[in-house]
C-alpha positions in Angstrom: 18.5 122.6 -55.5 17.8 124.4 -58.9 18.3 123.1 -62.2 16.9 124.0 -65.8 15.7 121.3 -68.3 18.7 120.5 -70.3 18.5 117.8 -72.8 20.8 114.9 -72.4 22.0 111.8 -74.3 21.1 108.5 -72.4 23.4 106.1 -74.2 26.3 104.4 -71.9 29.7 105.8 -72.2 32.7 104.9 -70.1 33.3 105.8 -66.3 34.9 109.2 -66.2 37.9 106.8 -63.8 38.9 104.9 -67.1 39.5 108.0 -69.4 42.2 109.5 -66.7 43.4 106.3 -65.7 44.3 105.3 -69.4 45.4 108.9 -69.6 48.7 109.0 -67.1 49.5 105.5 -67.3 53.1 104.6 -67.8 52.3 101.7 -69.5 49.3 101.9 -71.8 48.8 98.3 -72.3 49.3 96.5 -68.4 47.1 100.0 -67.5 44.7 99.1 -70.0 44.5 95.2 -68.8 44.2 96.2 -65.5 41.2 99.0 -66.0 39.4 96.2 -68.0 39.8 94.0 -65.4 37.8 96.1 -63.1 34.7 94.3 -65.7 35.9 91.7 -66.2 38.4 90.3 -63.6 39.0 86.8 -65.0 40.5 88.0 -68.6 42.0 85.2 -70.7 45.8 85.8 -71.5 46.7 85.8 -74.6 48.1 82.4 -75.1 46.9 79.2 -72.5 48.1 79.0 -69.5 50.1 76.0 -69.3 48.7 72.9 -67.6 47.9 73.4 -63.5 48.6 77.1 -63.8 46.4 79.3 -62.4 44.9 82.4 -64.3 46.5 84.9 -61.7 49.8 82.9 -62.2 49.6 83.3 -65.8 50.2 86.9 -65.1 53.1 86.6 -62.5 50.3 87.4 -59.4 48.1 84.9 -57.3 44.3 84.9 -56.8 44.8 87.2 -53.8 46.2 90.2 -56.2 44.0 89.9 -58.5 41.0 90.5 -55.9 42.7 93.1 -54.2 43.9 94.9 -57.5 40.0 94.5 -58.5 39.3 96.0 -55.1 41.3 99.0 -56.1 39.7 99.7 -59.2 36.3 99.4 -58.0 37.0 101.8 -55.4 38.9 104.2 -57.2 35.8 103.6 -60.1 33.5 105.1 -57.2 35.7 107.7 -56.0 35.5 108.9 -59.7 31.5 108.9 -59.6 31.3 110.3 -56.3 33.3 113.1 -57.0 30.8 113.5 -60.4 28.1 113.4 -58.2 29.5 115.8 -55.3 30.4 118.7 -57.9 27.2 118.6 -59.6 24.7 118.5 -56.6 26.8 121.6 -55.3 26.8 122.8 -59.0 22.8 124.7 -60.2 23.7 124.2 -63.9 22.9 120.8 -65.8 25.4 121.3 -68.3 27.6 118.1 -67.1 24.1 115.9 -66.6 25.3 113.4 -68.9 28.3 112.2 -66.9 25.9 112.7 -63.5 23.9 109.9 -65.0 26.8 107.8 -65.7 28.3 108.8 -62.0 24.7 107.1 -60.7 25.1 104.4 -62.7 28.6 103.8 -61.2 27.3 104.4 -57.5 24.3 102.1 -58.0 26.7 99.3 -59.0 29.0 100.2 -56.5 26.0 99.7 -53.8 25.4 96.5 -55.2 28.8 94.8 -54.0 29.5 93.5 -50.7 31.8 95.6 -47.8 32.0 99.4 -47.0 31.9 100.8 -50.6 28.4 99.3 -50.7 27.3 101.3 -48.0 29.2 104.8 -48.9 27.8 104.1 -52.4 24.0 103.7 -51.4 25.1 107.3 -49.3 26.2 108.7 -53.0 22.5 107.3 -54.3 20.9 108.8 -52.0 22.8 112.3 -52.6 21.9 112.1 -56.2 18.2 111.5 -55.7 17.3 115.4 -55.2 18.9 116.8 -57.8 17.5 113.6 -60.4 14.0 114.7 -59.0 14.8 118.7 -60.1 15.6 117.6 -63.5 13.0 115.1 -63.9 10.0 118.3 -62.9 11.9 120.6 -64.7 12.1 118.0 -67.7 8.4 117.3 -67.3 7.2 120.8 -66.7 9.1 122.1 -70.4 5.9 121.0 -72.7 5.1 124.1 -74.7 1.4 123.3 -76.3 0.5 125.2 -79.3 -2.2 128.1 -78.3 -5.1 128.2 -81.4 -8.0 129.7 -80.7 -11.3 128.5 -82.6 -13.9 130.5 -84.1 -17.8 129.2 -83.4 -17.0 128.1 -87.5 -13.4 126.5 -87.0 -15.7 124.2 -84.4 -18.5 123.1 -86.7 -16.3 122.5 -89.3 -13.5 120.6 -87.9 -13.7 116.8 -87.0 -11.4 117.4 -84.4 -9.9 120.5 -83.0 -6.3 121.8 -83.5 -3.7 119.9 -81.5 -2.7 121.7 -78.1 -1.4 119.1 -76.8 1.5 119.4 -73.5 3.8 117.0 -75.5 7.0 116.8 -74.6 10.3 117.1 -77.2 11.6 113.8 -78.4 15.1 114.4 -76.4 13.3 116.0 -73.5 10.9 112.4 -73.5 14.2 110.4 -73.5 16.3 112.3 -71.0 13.4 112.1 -68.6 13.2 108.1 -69.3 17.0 108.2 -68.2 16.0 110.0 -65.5 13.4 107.8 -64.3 14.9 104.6 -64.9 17.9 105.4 -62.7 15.0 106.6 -59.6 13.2 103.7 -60.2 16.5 101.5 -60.1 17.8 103.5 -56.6 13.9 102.3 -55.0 13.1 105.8 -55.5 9.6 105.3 -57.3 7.8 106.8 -55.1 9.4 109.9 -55.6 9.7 110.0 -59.0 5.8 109.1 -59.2 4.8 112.3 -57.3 7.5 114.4 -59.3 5.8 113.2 -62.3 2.1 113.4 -61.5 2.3 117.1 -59.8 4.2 118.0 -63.2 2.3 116.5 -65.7 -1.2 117.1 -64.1 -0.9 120.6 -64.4 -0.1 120.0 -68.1 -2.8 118.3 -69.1 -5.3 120.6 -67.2 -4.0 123.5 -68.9 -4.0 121.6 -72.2 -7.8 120.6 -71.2 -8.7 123.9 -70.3 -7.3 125.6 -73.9 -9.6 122.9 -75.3 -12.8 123.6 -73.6 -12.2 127.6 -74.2 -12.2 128.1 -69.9 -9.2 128.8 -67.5 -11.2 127.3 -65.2 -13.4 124.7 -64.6 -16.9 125.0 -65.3 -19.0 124.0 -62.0 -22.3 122.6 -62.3 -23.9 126.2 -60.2 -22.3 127.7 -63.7 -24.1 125.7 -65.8 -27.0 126.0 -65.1 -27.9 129.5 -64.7 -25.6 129.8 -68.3 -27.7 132.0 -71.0 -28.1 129.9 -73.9 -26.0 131.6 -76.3 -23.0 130.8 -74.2 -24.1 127.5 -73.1 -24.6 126.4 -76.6 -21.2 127.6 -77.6 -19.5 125.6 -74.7 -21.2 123.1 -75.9 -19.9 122.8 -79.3 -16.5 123.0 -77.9 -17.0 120.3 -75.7 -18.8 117.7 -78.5 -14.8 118.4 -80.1 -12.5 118.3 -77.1 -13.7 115.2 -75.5 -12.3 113.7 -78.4 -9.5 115.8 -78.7 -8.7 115.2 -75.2 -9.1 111.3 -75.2 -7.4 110.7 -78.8 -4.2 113.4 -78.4 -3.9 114.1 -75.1 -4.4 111.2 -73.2 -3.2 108.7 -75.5 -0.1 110.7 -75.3 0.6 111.4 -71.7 -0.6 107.0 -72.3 2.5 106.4 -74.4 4.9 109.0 -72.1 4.1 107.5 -68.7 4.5 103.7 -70.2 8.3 105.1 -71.4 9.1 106.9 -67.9 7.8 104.1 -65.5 8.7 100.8 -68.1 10.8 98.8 -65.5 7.6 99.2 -62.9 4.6 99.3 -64.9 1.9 99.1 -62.2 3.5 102.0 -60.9 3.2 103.5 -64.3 -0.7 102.5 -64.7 -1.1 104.6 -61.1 0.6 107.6 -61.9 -1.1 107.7 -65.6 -4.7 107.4 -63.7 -3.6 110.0 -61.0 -2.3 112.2 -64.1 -5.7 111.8 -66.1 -8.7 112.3 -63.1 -8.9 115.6 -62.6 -9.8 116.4 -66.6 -11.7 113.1 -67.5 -14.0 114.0 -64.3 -13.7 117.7 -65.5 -15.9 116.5 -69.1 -17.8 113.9 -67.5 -18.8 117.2 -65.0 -19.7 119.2 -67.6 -22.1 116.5 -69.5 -23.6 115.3 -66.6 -24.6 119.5 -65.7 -26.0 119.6 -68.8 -28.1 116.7 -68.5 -28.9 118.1 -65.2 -30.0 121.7 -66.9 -33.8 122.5 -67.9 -34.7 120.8 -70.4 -35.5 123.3 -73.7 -35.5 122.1 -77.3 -33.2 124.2 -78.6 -30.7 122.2 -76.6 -31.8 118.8 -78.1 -29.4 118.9 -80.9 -26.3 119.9 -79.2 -27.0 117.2 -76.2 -27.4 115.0 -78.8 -23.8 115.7 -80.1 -22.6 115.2 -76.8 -24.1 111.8 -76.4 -22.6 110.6 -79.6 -19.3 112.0 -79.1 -19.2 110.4 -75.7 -20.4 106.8 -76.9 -17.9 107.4 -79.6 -14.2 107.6 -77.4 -16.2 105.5 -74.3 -13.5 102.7 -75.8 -10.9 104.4 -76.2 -10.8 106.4 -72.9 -11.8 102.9 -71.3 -8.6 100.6 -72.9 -6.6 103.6 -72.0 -6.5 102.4 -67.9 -6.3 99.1 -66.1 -7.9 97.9 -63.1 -10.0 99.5 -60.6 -9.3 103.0 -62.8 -11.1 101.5 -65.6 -13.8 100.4 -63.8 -14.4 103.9 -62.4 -14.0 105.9 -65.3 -16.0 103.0 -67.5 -18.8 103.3 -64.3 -18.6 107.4 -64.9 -18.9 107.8 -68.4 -21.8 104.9 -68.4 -23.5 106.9 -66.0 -23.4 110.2 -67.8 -24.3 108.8 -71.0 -27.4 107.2 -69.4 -28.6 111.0 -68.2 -27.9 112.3 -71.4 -29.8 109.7 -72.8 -32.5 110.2 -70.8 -32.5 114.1 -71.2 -32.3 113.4 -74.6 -35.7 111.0 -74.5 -37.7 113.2 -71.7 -37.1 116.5 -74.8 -38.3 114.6 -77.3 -41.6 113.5 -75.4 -42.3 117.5 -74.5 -41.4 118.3 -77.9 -44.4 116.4 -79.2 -46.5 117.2 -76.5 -45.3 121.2 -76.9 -46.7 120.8 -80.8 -49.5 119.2 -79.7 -50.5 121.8 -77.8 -49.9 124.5 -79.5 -52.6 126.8 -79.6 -52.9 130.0 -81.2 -55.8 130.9 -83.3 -54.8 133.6 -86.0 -54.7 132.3 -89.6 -51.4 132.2 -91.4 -52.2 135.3 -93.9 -52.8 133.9 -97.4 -53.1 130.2 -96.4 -48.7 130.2 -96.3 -46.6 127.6 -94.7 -47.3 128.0 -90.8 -44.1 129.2 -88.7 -44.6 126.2 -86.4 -44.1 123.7 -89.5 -40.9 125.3 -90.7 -39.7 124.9 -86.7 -40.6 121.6 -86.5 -39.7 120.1 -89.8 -36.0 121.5 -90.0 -35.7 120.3 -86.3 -36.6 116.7 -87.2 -34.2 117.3 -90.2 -31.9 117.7 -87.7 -32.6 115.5 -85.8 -32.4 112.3 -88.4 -28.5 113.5 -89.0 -28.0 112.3 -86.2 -30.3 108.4 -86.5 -27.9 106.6 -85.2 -26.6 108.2 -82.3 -31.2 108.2 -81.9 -31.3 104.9 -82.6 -28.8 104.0 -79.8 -30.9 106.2 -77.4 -34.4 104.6 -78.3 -34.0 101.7 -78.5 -35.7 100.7 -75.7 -38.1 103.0 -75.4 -42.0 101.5 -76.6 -43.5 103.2 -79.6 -45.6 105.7 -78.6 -47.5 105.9 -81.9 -48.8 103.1 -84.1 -47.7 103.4 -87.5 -51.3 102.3 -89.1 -53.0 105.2 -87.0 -50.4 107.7 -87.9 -50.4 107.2 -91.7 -51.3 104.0 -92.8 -48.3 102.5 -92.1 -44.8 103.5 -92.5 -43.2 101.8 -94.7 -39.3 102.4 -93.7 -40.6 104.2 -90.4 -41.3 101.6 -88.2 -37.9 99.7 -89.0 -35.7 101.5 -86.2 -36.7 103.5 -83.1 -35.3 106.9 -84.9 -37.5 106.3 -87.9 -40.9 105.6 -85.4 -39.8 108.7 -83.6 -39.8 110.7 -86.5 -43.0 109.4 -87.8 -44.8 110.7 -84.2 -43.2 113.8 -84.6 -44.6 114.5 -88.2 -47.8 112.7 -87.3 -48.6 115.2 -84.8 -47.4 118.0 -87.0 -49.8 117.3 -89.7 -52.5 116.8 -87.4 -52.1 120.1 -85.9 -52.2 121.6 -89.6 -55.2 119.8 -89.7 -56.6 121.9 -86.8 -54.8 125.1 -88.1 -56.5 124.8 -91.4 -60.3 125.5 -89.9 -59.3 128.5 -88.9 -60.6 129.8 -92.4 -63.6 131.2 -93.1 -63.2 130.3 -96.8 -62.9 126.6 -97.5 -60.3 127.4 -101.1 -58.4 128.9 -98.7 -58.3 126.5 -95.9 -57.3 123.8 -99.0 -54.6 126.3 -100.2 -53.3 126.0 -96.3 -53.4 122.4 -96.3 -51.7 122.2 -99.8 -48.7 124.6 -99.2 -47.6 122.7 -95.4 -48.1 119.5 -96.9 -46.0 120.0 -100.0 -43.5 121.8 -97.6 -43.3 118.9 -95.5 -42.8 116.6 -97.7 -40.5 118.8 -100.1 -38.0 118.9 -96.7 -38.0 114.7 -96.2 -37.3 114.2 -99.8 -34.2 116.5 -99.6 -32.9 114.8 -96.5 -32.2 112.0 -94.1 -36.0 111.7 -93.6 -36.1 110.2 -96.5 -34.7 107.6 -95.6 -36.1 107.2 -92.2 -39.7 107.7 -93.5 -39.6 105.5 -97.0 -40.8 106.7 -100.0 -44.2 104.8 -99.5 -44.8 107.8 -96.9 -43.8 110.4 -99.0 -46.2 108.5 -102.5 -49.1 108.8 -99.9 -48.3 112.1 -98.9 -48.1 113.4 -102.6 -51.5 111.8 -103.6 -52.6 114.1 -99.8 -51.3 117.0 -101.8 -53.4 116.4 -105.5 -57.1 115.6 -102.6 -56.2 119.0 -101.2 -56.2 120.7 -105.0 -58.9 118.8 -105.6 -60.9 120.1 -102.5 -59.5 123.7 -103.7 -61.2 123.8 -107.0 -64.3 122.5 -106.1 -64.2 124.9 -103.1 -63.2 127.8 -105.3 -64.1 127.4 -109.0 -67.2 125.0 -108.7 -70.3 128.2 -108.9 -68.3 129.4 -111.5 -67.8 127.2 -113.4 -72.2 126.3 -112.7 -72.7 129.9 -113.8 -71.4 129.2 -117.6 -73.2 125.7 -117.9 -75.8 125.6 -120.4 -79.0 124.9 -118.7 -81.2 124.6 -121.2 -85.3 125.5 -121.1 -87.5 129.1 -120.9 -86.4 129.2 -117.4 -82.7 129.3 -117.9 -81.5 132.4 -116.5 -80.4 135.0 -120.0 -76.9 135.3 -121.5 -77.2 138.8 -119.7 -77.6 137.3 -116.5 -74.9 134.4 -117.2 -72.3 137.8 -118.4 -73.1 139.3 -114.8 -73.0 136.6 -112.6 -69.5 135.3 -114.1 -68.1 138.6 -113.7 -68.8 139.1 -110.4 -68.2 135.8 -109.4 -64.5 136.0 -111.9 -63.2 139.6 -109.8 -64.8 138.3 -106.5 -62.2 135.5 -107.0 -59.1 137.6 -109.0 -59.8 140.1 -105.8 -59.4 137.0 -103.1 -57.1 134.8 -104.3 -54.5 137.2 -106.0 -53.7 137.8 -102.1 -53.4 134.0 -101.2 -49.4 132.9 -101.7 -48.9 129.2 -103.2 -45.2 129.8 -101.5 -43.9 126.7 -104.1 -43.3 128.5 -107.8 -44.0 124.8 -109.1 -46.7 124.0 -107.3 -48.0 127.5 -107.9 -47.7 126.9 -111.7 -49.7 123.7 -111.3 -52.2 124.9 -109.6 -52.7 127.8 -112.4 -52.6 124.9 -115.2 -55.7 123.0 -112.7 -57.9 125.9 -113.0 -56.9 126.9 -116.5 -58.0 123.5 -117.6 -61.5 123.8 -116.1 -62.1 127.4 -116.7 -61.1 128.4 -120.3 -62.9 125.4 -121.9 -66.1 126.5 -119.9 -65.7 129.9 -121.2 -64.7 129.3 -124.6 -68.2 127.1 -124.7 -70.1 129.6 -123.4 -68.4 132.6 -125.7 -69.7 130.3 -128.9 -73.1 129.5 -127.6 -75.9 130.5 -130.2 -77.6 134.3 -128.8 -81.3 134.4 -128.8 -82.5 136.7 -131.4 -85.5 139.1 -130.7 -87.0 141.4 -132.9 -85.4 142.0 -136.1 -83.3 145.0 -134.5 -81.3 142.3 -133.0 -80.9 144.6 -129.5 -80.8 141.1 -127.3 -78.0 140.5 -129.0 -76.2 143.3 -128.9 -77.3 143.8 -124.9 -76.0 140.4 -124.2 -72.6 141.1 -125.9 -71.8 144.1 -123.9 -72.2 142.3 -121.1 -69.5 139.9 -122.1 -66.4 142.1 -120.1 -63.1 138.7 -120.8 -61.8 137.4 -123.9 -60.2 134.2 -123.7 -56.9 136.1 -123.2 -58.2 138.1 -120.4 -58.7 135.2 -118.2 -55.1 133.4 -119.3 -53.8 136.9 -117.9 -55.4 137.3 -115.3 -54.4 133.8 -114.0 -51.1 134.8 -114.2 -51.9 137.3 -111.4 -53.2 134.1 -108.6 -51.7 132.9 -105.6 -49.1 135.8 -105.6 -49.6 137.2 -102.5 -50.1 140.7 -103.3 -54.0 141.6 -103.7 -55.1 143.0 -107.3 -58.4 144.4 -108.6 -60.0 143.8 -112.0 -58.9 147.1 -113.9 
C-alpha cells in the first residue's frame, strides 16, 4: 500500500472511543466514571465504603457488573481502534497517522487480554503491520544529504570534508522511533530490520559515494590501470572521507539505529553492521588496491596519508560495532593497514636504491644544485611531515645504515626509526654528489658543485621538520663540510695566482714584466671561467666573493708597491714594466662583482 513520509507526534493521547463516548453521554459524570474504569476498574468512591461493603456495592452493582461493564468498554475501546486501523490501511494518505499509532497501541493491548478480543485484536496487529512498514521506508528513505562538490584545493585544505551526510529530520528520526517501537512490540522485528537496512543502506552508499567523488564503486581492475593524475586525486579524497565517513556518517546512522531498535538492541547492533558493510569494505577495497598497485614514489606521500588517516579512525570505526562485526571489520582494517605499511616500507627501500643508482654522466652546467638533489631533498621534506605516522610504520624494521658510517653519528637521527630513515636517505644523496662532483674537469669547479648541493641540503633541513629529525649536531658538521669545500675552491682556483704575485726574491726571479703577464692571463683565464659558474645562494655567493677578495687584493696591493728595478738612467724598465700592469685595485673589486653569476663575461 502507498504512503508518503508524513511527520508525526509520538506522544500518547486518549483512545479516539473516550472522546465520543464522553461526547453523547447523558450523564457526563457516571459516563466519565465508567470510561475511566475501562483503566482502572477498581476506582475508589468518593467517600469509604462502609464496613463489609464491597466496592461494586458501593456503586449500587456487584462484582459481576463491574467485569462485564469493563468487558464492554474494552471491547467497544477496540472496535474504536479497529475501525482507525481499517480506514487508514484502505486510506493512501498519512495524514490521520497519529491516531493509527494510537489505534495500534489500543489493538496491541487489546491482544494482550484473555478471550476472543485477544484474538480479533492480534488479527487488527497484524493488519497494521504493512502499512507501519510503508511509513517506516518511506520515513527512512526521506534523508536529503547536502551535495558540495570539492575542488583538488577544498581537499588539501580541509581537515575534514563538508558534511553530506543522509541524516534524517529531527521529527522524521522520532516518528520512525514510534514506528519502530510499535513493530518491535507486535514481534514484528524482523520486518522492521529489513525495512530499515534496505532503506538506509542505500543512503549511506550514496552519502559514501558523494564523499569519494564516484557513483560507483571503484574495483580493484580500476585501480590499478588508473593514470596517476587521477589516482592521486582519488586519493586525496579518500585520505578525507574515511574520516568523514567514520566520524559523520557512521556515528550517525550509530546514534539513529540505537533510537529505532532501543527495546531490542542486539537486533539494533545487526541491522547497524548490515547497514555499514557495504561502504566500510568499499574504503578498506580501495586502500588495500592501492597497496596492491606498482609501487612508484610519487605515490609514497599520498599512501602515506592513507595509512595515517586509517590508523587515525581504526578506534573509532572499531567501538562503533559489537561482537563478531567488530572483530571483522577490526581484522580488515588491521589487515589493510599492514599492506600499506608494507608498500609504504618496500618504496622507501627502492627509493634509496633508485638514488643510488642513479647514473647519468653530464655535469650540472656551472657546478648548480643537481636536479636529483632538489627531488630528493623536498621528498624527504615531505616525508618528515608525516614522522609519526613513519615512525609507526618503521618501527620494526632494522636500520639499514649505521649512523657513525653515514655521518659521524647523528645526533637526533638515530632516536626514532623516521629520523634513521631520513639520515639513509640523505646519506646516500650526499654520496651520490660526491660521485656527481668528479665529473669536472676543473677541480674549482667540482668544489663550487660540492658547495652549492651541500648548502642546499642543508638550507632545506634547517627550514623544516628535518630539523628536528636530523639534530642540529648534523647540520654544525654539515656547515663546517660547506667552509672544506670553499677551502678546496680557493686553493683549486686562486692558488697560481695568487704564486704569480709572490715576491720571490734572487737574479732568477722571473721580471715585474713577466709577473704583469702571467697575472693577467691567469686573472681573465679565471673572470672568463668562473663568471659562468652560478653560486645559486646570493649569501653564500657574497661569501664566497669576500673569501677571494681577502686573498687576492692584499696580494695585489703588495705587489702594485713593490720597489721597480731601475736600469739605465732612461728609466725604460720602469716604464716597460708599468704598462704592463693592465688592474688597479678597483678593477679587480669590480670585476669580482661579475663571479659566480652564471652568465660568462670577457675582460673588456
Amino acid at each position: 500500500m502507498a504512503s508518503t513520509s508524513a511527520s508525526f507526534s509520538v506522544s500518547k493521547a486518549p483512545p479516539t472511543d473516550v472522546v465520543k463516548r464522553m461526547a453523547v453521554s447523558k450523564n457526563a459524570a457516571d459516563d466519565m466514571m465508567r470510561v475511566l474504569s475501562i483503566y482502572d476498574a477498581r476506582l475508589l468512591p468518593m467517600s469509604p465504603p462502609a464496613e463489609g461493603e464491597a466496592a461494586g456495592e458501593a456503586y449500587g452493582c456487584d462484582e459481576r457488573e463491574v467485569e462485564e461493564q469493563e468487558q464492554e468498554h474494552e471491547e467497544e475501546a477496540f472496535a474504536a481502534a479497529e475501525d482507525v486501523i481499517r480506514r487508514c490501511n484502505s486510506s493512501s494518505s498519512s495524514s490521520g497517522m497519529t491516531d493509527y499509532l494510537y489505534a495500534v497501541d489500543d489493538a496491541l493491548a487489546a491482544a494482550a487480554l484473555q478471550g476472543g478480543l485477544a484474538s480479533r485484536a492480534a488479527e487488527a496487529v497484524q493488519a497494521a503491520m504493512p502499512r507501519l512498514e510503508e511509513e517506516a521506508r518511506a520515513l527512512l528513505c526521506s534523508s536529503s544529504a547536502r551535495r558540495l562538490s570539492l575542488s583538488s584545493d577544498d581537499l588539501d585544505d580541509a581537515a575534514t570534508p563538508p558534511d553530506a551526510s543522509p541524516r534524517l529530520s529531527p521529527r522524521a528520526a522520532a516518528s520512525v522511533r514510534g514506528v519502530g517501537d510499535r513493530m518491535l512490540r507486535a514481534g514484528y522485528g524482523p520486518e522492521l530490520a529489513q525495512v530499515y537496512v534496505t532503506a538506509r543502506r542505500d543512503a549511506l552508499a550514496e552519502a559514501v559515494a558523494h564523499q569519494l567523488g564516484a557513483a560507483e564503486p571503484v574495483a580493484i581492475e580500476e585501480v590499478l590501470r588508473m593514470e596517476w593524475a587521477l589516482l592521486d586525486q582519488k586519493m586525496r579524497r579518500w585520505n578525507h572521507a574515511i574520516r568523514a565517513v567514520v566520524r559523520t556518517l557512521l556515528a550517525g546512522e550509530r546514534r539513529l539505529c540505537d533510537e529505532v531498535f532501543a527495546s531490542d538492541e542486539e537486533l539494533g547492533h545487526e541491522c547497524f553492521a548490515d547497514v555499514s558493510r557495504g561502504c566500510v569494505l568499499q574504503l578498506l577495497g580501495f586502500a588495500d588496491a592501492v597497496a596492491m598497485s606498482a609501487r612508484a614514489t610519487e605515490k609514497l606521500y599520498r599512501t602515506l596519508g592513507m595509512y595515517e588517516a586509517l590508523a587515525d579512525v581504526a578506534p573509532e570505526l572499531e567501538a562503533l560495532f559489537t561482537g563478531d562485526a567488530r572483530e571483522l571489520f577490526a581484522a580488515e582494517v588491521s589487515a589493510v593497514a599492514a599492506r600499506l605499511g608494507s608498500t609504504v616500507r618496500r618504496t622507501i627501500e627502492e627509493f634509496g636504491s633508485a638514488i643510488q643508482g642513479e647514473s647519468s654522466r653530464r655535469p650540472v652546467q656551472g657546478g648548480e644544485i643537481h636536479p636529483m638533489n632538489r627531488y630528493v631533498i623536498n621528498y624527504c621534506g615531505l616525508l618528515a611531515d608525516c614522522r609519526s605516522t613513519l615512525d609507526m610504520i618503521l618501527v620494526n624494521t632494522a636500520d639499514a645504515v649505521d649512523g657513525d658510517e653515514a655521518t659521524g653519528g647523528g645526533g637526533g637521527a638515530t632516536s626514532t626509526p623516521s629520523g634513521r630513515c631520513m639520515l639513509e636517505l640523505l646519506t646516500r644523496l650526499l654520496r651520490k654528489m660526491d660521485e656527481k662532483s668528479c665529473l669536472y674537469d676543473d677541480a674549482g669547479l667540482k668544489h663550487i658543485f660540492l658547495m652549492n648541493n651541500l648548502y642546499y641540503i642543508v638550507q632545506k633541513v634547517m627550514d623544516s621538520p628535518l630539523r628536528e629529525l636530523l639534530g642540529d649536531d648534523w647540520i654544525r658538521r654539515h656547515r663546517g663540510q660547506i667552509r672544506q669545500y670553499e677551502t678546496g675552491y680557493l686553493r683549486a682556483s686562486w692558488i697560481t695566482v695568487l704564486s704569480v704575485l709572490r715576491d720571490d726574491g734572487g737574479s732568477a726571479a722571473p721580471t715585474v714584466k713577466d709577473k704583469a703577464r702571467s697575472f693577467n692571463a691567469a686573472f681573465e683565464e679565471l673572470y672568463r671561467n668562473q663568471t659562468a659558474w652560478k653560486v645559486i645562494d646570493p649569501q653564500l655567493r657574497e661569501e664566497l666573493r669576500i673569501a677571494v677578495s681577502e686573498r687576492l687584493i692584499p696580494a695585489y696591493r703588495s705587489f702594485l708597491s713593490r720597489p721597480r728595478p731601475q736600469t739605465g738612467s732612461s728609466g725604460g724598465s720602469r716604464h716597460s714594466a708599468s704598462k704592463h700592469v693592465k688592474y688597479t685595485l678597483e678593477d679587480l673589486e669590480d670585476y669580482m662583482l661579475d663571479f659566480f653569476e652564471g652568465v660568462q663575461k670577457f675582460v673588456k
